[in-house]
C-alpha positions in Angstrom: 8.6 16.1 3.5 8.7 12.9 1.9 8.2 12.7 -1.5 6.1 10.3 -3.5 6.8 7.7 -5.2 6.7 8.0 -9.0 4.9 4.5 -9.7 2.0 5.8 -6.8 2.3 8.9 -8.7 1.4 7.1 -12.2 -1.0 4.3 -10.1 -3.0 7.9 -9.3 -2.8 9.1 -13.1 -4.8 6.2 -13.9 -7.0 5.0 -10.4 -9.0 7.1 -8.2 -9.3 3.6 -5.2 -10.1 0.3 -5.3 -12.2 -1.4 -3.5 -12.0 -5.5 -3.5 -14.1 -6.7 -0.4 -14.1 -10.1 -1.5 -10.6 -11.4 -3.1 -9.2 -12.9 -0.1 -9.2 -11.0 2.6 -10.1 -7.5 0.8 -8.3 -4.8 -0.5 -8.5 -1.4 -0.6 -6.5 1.2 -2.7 -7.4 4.4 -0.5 -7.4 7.5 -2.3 -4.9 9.7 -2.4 -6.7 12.4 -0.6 -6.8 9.6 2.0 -3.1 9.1 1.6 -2.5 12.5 2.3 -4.7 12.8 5.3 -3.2 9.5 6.7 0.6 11.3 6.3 -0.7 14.7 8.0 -2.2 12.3 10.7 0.7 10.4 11.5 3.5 10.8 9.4 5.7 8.1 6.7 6.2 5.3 8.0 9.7 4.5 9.0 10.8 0.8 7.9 14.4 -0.5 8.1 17.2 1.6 6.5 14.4 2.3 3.4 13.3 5.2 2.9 10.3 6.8 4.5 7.1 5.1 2.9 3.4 6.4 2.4 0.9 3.8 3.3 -1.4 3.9 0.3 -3.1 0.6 1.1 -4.7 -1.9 3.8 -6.4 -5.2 3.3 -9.8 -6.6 5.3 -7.8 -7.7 8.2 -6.0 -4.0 8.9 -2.8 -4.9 7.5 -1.4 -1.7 5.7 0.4 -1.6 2.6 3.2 0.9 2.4 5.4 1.6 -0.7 8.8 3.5 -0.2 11.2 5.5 -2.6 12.8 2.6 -3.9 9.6 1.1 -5.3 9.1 -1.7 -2.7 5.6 -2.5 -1.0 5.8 -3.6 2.5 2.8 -5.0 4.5 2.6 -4.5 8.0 2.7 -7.9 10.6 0.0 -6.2 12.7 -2.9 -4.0 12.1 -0.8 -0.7 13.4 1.1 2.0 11.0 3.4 2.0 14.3 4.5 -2.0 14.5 7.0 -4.0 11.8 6.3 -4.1 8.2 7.9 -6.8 6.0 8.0 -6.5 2.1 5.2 -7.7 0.0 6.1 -6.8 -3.1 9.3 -5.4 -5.3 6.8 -2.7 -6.5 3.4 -1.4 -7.0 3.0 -3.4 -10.3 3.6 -6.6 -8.7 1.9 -5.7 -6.1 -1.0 -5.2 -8.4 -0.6 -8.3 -10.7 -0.6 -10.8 -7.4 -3.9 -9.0 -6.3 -4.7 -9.9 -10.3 -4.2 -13.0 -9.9 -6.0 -13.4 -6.5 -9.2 -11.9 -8.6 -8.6 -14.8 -11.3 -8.7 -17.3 -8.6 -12.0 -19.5 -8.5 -13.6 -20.2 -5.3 
C-alpha cells in the first residue's frame, strides 16, 4: 500500500477539486475519490529512486501531476501514467502558488 502524503492529506482537509479550464493550459485537482480510483486502476506511479507517488492532478493537455512521499510534484513528459515524469514542484504548496500566479497573470 502506499501511503499518502501528509500535504495531499491537508490539500483534501481544505479542497474537494479544482477545476481551472482556462489558466494556461487547465488544471484540474481531481478528487480524492478519483485519486483513489485512479490507484485501484493502475497503481502509484513508480518515478526514479522516489518513492511511490499518487497522481492527484492533470492539466488540459493530459499531463499528470503526481506528488510522492517526500513532498515533491512530478509532471509527466507525455500524456501516460506509464511514461517519464520530471519534477514540477518541491511540493504541493508550490505547486499551488505557481498555478496562483498563472491565475494572476493577465491575458
Amino acid at each position: 500500500m502506499t501511503p499518502t502524503p501528509s500535504d495531499l492529506t491537508t490539500l483534501y482537509w481544505v479542497l474537494g477539486e479544482v477545476a481551472l479550464p482556462d489558466v494556461g493550459n487547465g488544471y484540474f485537482i481531481h478528487r480524492s475519490s478519483t485519486v483513489a480510483e485512479h490507484f485501484r486502476q493502475y497503481g502509484p506511479v513508480q518515478i526514479n529512486d522516489e518513492p511511490p507517488a499518487l497522481v492527484f492532478a492533470s492539466d488540459g493537455g493530459g499531463h499528470l501531476f503526481a506528488v510522492t512521499g517526500s513532498g515533491r510534484v512530478w509532471r509527466s513528459t507525455t500524456a501516460s501514467w506509464f511514461h517519464d515524469f520530471e519534477v514540477d514542484a518541491a511540493s504541493i504548496q508550490e505547486f499551488l502558488e505557481h498555478i496562483g500566479r498563472r491565475v494572476a497573470e493577465p491575458n
